[in-house]
C-alpha positions in Angstrom: -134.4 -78.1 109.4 -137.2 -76.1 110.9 -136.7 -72.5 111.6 -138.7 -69.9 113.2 -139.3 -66.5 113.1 -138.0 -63.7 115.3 -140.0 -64.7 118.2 -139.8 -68.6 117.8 -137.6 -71.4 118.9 -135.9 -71.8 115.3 -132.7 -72.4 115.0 -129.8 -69.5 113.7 -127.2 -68.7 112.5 -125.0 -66.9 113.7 -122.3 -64.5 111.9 -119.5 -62.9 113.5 -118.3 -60.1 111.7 -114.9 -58.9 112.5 -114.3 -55.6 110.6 -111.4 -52.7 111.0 -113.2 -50.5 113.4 -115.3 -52.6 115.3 -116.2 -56.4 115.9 -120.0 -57.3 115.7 -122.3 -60.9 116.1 -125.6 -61.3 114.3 -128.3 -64.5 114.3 -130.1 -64.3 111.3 -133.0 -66.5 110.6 -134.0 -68.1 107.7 -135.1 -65.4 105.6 -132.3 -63.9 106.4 -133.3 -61.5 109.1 -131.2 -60.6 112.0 -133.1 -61.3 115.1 -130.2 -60.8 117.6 -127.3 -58.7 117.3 -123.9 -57.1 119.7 -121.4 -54.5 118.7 -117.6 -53.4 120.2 -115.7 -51.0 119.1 -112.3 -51.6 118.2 -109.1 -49.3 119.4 -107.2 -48.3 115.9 -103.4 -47.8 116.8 -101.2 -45.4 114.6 -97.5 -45.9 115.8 -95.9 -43.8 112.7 -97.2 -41.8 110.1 -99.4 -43.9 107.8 -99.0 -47.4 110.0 -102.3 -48.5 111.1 -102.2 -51.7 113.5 -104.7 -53.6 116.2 -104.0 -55.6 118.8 -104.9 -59.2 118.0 -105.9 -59.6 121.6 -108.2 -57.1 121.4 -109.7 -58.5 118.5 -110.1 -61.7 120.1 -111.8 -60.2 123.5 -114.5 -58.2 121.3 -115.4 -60.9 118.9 -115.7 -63.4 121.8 -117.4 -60.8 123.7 -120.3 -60.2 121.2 -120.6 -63.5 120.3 -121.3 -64.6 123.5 -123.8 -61.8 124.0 -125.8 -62.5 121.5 -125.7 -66.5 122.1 -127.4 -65.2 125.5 -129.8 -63.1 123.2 -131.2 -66.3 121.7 -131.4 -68.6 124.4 -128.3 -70.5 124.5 -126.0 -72.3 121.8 -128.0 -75.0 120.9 -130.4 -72.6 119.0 -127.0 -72.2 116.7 -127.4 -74.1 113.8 -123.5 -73.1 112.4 -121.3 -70.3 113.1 -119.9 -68.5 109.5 -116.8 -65.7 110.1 -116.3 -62.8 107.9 -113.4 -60.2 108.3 -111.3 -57.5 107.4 -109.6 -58.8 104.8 -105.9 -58.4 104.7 -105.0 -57.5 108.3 -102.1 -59.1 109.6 -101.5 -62.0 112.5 -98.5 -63.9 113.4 -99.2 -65.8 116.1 -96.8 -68.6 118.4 -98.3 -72.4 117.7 -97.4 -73.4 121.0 -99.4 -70.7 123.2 -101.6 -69.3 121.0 -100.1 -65.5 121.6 -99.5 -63.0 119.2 -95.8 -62.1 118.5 -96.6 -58.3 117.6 -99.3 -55.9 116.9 -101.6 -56.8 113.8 -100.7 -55.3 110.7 -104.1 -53.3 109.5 -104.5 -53.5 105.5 -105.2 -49.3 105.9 -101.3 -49.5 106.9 -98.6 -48.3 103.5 -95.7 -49.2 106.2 -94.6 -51.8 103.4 -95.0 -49.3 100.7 -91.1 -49.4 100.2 -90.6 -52.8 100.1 -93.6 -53.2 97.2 -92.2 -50.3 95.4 -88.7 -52.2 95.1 -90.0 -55.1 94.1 -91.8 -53.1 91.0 -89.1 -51.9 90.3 -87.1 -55.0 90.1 -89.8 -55.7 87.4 -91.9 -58.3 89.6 -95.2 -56.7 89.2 -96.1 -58.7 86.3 -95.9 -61.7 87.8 -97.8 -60.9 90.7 -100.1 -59.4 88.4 -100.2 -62.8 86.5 -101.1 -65.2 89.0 -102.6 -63.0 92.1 -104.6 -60.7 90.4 -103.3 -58.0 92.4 -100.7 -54.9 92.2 -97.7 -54.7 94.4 -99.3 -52.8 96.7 -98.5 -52.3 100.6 -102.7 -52.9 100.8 -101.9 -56.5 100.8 -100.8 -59.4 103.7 -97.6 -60.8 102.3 -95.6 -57.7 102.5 -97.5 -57.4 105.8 -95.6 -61.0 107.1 -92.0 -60.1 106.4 -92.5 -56.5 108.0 -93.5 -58.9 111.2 -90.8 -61.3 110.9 -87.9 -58.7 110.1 -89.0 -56.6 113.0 -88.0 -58.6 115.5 -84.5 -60.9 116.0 -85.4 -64.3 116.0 -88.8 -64.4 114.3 -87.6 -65.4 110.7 -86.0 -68.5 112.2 -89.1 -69.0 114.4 -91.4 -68.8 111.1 -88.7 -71.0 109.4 -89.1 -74.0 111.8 -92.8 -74.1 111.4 -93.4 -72.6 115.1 -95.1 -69.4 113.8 -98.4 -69.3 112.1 -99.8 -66.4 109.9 -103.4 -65.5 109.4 -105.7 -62.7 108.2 -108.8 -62.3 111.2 -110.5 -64.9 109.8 -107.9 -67.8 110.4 -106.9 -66.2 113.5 -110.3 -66.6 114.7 -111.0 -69.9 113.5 -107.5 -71.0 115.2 -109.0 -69.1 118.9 -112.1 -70.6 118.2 -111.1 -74.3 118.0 -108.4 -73.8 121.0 -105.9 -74.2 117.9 -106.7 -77.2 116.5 -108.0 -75.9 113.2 -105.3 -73.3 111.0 -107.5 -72.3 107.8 -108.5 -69.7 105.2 -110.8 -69.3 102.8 -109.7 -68.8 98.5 -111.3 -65.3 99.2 -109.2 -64.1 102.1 -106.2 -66.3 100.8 -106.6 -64.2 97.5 -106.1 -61.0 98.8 -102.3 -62.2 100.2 -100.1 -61.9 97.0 -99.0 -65.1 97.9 -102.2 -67.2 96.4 -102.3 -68.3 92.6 -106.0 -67.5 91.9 -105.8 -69.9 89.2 -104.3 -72.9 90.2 -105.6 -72.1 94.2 -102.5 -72.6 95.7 -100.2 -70.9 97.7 -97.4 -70.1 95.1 -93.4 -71.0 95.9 -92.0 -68.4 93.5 -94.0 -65.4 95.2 -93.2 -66.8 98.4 -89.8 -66.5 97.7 -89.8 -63.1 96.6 -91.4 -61.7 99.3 -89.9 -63.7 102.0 -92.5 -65.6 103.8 -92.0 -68.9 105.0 -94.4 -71.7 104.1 -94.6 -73.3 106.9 -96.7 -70.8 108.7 -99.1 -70.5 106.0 -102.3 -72.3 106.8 -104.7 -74.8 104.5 -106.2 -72.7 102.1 -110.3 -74.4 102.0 -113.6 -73.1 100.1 -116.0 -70.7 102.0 -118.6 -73.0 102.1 -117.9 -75.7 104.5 -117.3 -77.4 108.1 -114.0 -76.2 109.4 -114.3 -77.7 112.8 -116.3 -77.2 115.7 -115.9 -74.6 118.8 -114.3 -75.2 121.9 -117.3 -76.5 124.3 -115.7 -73.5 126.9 -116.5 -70.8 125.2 -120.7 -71.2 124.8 -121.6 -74.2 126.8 -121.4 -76.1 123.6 -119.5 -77.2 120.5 -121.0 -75.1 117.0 -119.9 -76.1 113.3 -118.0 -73.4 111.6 -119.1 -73.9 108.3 -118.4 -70.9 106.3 -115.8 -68.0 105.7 -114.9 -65.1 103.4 -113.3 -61.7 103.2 -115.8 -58.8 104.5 -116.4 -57.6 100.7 -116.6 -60.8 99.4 -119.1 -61.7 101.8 -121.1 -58.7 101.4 -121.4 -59.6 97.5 -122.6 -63.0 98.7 -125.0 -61.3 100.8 -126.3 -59.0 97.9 -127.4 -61.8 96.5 -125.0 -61.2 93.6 -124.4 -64.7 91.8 -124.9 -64.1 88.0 -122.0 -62.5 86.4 -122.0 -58.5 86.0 -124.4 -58.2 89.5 -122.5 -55.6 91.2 -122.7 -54.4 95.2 -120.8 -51.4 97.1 -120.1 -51.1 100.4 -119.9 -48.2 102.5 -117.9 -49.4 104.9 -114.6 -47.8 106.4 -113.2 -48.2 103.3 -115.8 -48.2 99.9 -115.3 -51.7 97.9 -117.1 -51.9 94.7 -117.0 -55.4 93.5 -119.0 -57.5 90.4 -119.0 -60.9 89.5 -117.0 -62.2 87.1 -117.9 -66.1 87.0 -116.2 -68.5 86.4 -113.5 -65.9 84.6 -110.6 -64.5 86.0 -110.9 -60.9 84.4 -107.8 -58.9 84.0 -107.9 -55.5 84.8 -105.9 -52.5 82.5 -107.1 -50.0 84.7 -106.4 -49.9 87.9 -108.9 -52.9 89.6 -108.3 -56.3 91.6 -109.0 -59.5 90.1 -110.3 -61.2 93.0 -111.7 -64.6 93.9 -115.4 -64.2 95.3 -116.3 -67.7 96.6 -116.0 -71.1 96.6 -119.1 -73.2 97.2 -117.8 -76.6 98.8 -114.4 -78.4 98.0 -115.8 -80.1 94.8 -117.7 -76.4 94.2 -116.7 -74.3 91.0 -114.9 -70.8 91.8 -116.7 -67.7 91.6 -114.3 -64.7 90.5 -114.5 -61.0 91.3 -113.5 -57.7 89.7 -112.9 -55.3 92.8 -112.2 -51.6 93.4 -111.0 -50.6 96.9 -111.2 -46.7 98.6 -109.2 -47.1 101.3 -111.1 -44.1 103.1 -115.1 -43.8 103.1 -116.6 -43.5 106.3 -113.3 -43.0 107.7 -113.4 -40.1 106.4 -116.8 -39.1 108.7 -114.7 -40.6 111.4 -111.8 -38.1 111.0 -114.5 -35.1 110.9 -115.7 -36.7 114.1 -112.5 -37.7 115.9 -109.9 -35.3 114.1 -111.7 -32.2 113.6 -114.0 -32.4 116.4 -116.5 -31.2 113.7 -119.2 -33.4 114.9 -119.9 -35.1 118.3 -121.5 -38.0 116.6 -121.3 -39.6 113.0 -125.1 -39.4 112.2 -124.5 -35.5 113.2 -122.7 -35.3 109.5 -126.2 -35.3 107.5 -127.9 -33.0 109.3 -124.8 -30.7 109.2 -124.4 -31.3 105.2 -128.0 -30.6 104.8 -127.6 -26.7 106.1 -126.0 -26.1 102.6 -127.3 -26.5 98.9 -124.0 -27.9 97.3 -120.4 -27.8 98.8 -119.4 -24.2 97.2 -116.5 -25.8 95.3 -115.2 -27.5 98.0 -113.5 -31.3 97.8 -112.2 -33.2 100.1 -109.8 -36.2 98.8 -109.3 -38.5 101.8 -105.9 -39.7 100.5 -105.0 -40.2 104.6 -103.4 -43.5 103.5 -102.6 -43.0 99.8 -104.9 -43.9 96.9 -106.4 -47.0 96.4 -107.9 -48.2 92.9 -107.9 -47.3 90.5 -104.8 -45.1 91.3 -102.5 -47.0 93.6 -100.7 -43.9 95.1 -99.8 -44.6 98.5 -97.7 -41.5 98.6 -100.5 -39.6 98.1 -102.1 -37.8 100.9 -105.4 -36.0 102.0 -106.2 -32.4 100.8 -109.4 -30.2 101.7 -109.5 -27.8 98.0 -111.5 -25.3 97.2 -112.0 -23.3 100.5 -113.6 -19.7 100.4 -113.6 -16.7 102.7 -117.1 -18.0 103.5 -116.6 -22.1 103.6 -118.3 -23.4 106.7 -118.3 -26.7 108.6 -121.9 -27.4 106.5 -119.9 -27.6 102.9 -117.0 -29.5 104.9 -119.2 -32.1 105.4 -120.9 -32.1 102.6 -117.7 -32.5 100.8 -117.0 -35.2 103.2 -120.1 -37.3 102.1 -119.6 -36.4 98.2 -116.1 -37.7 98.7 -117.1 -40.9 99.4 -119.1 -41.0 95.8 -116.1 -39.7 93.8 -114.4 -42.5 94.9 -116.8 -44.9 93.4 -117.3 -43.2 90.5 -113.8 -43.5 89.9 -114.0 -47.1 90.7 -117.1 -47.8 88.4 -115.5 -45.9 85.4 -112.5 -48.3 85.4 -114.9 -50.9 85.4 -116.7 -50.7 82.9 -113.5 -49.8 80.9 -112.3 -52.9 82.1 -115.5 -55.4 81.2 -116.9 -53.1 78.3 -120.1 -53.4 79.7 -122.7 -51.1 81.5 -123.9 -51.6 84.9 -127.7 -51.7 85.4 -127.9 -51.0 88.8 -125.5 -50.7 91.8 -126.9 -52.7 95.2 -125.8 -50.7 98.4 -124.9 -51.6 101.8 -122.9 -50.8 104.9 -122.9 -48.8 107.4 -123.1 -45.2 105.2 -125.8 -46.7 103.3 -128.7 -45.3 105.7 -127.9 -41.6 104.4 -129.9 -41.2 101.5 -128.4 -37.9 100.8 -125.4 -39.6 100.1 -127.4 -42.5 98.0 -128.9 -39.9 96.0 -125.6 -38.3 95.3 -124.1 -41.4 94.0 -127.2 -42.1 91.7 -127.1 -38.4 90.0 -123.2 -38.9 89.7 -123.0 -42.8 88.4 -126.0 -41.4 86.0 -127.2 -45.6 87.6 -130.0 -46.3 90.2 -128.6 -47.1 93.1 -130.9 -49.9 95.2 -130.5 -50.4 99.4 -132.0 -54.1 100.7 -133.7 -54.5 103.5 -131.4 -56.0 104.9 -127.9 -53.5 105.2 -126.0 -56.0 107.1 -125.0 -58.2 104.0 -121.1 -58.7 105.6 -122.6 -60.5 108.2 -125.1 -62.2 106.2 -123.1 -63.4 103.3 -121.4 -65.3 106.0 -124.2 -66.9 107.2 -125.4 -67.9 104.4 -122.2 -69.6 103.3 -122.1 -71.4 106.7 -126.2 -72.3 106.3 -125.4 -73.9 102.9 -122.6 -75.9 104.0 -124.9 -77.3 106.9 -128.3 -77.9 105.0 -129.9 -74.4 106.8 -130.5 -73.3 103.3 -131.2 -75.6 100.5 -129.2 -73.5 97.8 -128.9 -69.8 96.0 -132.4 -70.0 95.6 -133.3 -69.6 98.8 -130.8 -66.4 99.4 -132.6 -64.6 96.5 -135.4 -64.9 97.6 -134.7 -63.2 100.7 -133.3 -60.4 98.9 -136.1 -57.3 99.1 -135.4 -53.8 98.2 -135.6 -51.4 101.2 -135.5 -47.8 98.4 -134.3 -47.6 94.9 -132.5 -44.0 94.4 -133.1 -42.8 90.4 -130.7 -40.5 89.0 -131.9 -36.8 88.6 -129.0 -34.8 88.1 -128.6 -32.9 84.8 -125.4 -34.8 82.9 -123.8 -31.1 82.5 -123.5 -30.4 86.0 -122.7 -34.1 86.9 -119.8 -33.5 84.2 -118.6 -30.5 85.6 -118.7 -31.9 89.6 -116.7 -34.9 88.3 -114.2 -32.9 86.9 -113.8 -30.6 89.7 -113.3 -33.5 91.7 -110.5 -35.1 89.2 -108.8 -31.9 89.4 -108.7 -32.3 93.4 -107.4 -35.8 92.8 -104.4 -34.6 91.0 -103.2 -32.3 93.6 -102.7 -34.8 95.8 -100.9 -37.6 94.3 -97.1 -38.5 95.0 -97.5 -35.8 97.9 -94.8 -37.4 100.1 -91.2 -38.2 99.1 -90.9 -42.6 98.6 -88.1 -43.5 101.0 -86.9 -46.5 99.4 
């Protein structure tokens, strides 16, 4: 299938990217370079004290919006080869078969409003099981608690879900379901992983968990691999029907993209979360401290499964966001670098951006922010300074449990996301991981990880091959720090991290 370059007729693919604070389209060529691209922002809703939510519709209007944009950007839908959807993960749509419409507000995977709920079924002494065949903690981070808080909140629903008239989806079905004018109701193993619902060994949804956490299974939808034709799209919605050939979870993507397909590769992404993930192969590998164990991808129906050890922050650049929008620190989140660079070092200061609890490896949703360390003479410089440094605590803390976990060093960490252009912060993570830390070309791997899942499934690209050798370093950030003082920040930061946890009273 010829393909040309950024100024040729060549045919794309294009990626929609659906993430937490905004929904974005990219056509990539077939090195793997974005030639056209569109961006929305995306209204976050906070309706009680840590409940996040979106409205489905909303989501919907911008991802149609930008797709369309940048199908005019390229000259019209027949220069799409395939269409591949990536997503925040475990956000939470129920949605009415008949019309299409959303019953209630999605459920954002930042929200801990089903903290209670997951807390009583740990302590009915169901985490092991969940644990067993999910790969996951009780946590409220997750879908399926996400689906009975929908159901329950409403009389009538339940029933509704009962007789099969109710579908559930994270983004990615959701879309897929809009996109086909409903006649397609997937997921992908990744984002079907991520549900505490899904056996990540036997890939099935799982009766027993089901059960326990009170989710109908007639709403589910068909679980497929990441790497194939779904359906095609509506002919309405770009003049013409498109293949959508691939799908996966934002972070899962993003490891696709990263070119990370040899077990122990590991990515992070600096996203509005951080997610830290490494592939595992073909093995499922149990975590003791505090990680996911995650499906990463499946490559075709007949394909072998590609498993994932994860860490999720549940606040990165949201916590440059809240400087931004909370604060009023900054007008502007590029301001923060040039802000942080007015000061040598923070001055003792952390900032632990618990504003949703504590992901891995701590799983604290009770804990909450805290800003330590202040002095007479703190400014807004070593505020955000501490703000950026967060965001590499939090990964160190991931790392470390990893490499408890799978006893073996990392050699380097690939970067990307939308933090990833601040190479103060790059640099920071390097002298604090004591690893180089290495930033592609190419920093929109989300959306490129799901191209290139919907390009293999369609011929585009002729196998793994081809994806690494698109892969080409942008910088490569050495360590420098001396290990005494990288000790002595760490612990100063572990400190902070203690002061917050279990901060607000469980109402169970």
């Amino acid at each position: 299938m010829g393909v040309g370059g950024e100024s040729g007729r060549g045919r794309l693919i294009l990626a929609l990217d659906q993430g937490t604070t905004s929904s974005r389209a990219i056509a990539f060529d077939r090195r793997g370079l974005p030639v056209a691209r569109a961006q929305r922002e995306l209204e976050q809703r906070f309706p009680a004290a840590g409940h996040v939510t979106h409205d489905p519709e909303a989501i919907w209007a911008s991802q149609l919006a930008v797709a369309r944009e940048v199908v005019e950007q390229i000259g019209g839908p027949e220069r799409v080869a395939a269409i591949g959807v990536t997503n925040q993960r475990e956000t939470t749509v129920v949605w009415d078969r008949a019309t299409g419409a959303p019953v209630a507000d999605a459920i954002v995977w930042q929200s801990r409003i089903t903290a209670p709920f997951c807390a009583a079924l740990r302590e009915a002494g169901h985490e092991a099981l969940f644990r067993e065949r999910t790969g996951l903690p009780l946590d409220a981070y997750f879908s399926g608690p996400k689906i009975r808080h929908i159901l329950d909140a409403e009389p009538g629903l339940r029933a509704r879900a009962e007789r099969g008239e109710l579908a559930f989806g994270t983004v990615d079905s959701f879309l897929i379901w809009r996109l086909t004018a409903g006649r397609v109701h997937v997921t992908d193993v990744s984002n079907a992983s991520r549900t505490l619902l899904f056996d990540i060994h036997r890939l099935a949804w799982d009766d027993d968990l089901l059960d326990l956490v009170g989710v109908p299974r007639a709403m589910l939808p068909e679980v497929r691999s990441s790497s194939e034709v779904y359906g095609e799209t509506s002919p309405v919605l770009f003049g013409a029907s498109i293949p959508i050939a691939g799908a996966a979870g934002d972070q899962q993507a993003a490891t696709f993209g990263q070119a990370c397909f040899q077990p122990g590769d590991t990515k992070n992404t600096y996203g509005t979360g951080a997610f830290l993930l490494q592939n595992t192969g073909d093995r499922a590998q149990a975590s003791a401290h505090g990680l996911l164990t995650t499906i990463g991808w499946k490559l075709g129906a007949a394909g072998p499964v590609t498993y994932a050890l994860e860490g999720s922050v549940f606040v990165a650049g949201a916590a440059v966001q809240w400087l931004r929008d909370g604060l009023r620190a900054i007008d502007a989140s590029a301001e923060i670098e040039r802000l942080a660079d007015g000061v040598e070092d923070t001055g003792g200061v952390y900032l632990v951006p618990a504003f949703v609890g504590l992901g891995a490896p701590y799983w604290d949703p009770y804990a909450r922010g805290a800003l330590i360390g202040l002095e007479r003479g703190t400014g807004l410089p070593e505020i955000a300074r501490a703000t950026i440094e967060s965001i590499a605590y939090q990964v160190r803390d991931v790392l470390d449990a990893m490499i408890e976990d799978t006893g073996a060093p990392v050699a380097e960490l690939r970067v990307d996301g939308g933090a990833s252009v601040n190479d103060d912060l790059l640099q920071f993570q390097a002298d604090l991981l004591g690893v180089p830390v290495v930033r592609p070309q190419v920093t929109e791997t989300t959306a490129l990880g799901a191209a290139y899942l919907a390009g293999l499934a369609t011929g585009f690209w002729s196998g793994t091959d081809d994806l690494v050798a698109n892969w080409v370093p942008d910088r490569r950030f050495e360590p420098a720090m001396d290990g005494s003082r990288r000790d002595r920040l760490y612990r100063g930061w572990q400190r902070a991290v203690e002061r917050t946890r279990a901060w607000v009273e469980p109402d169970i």
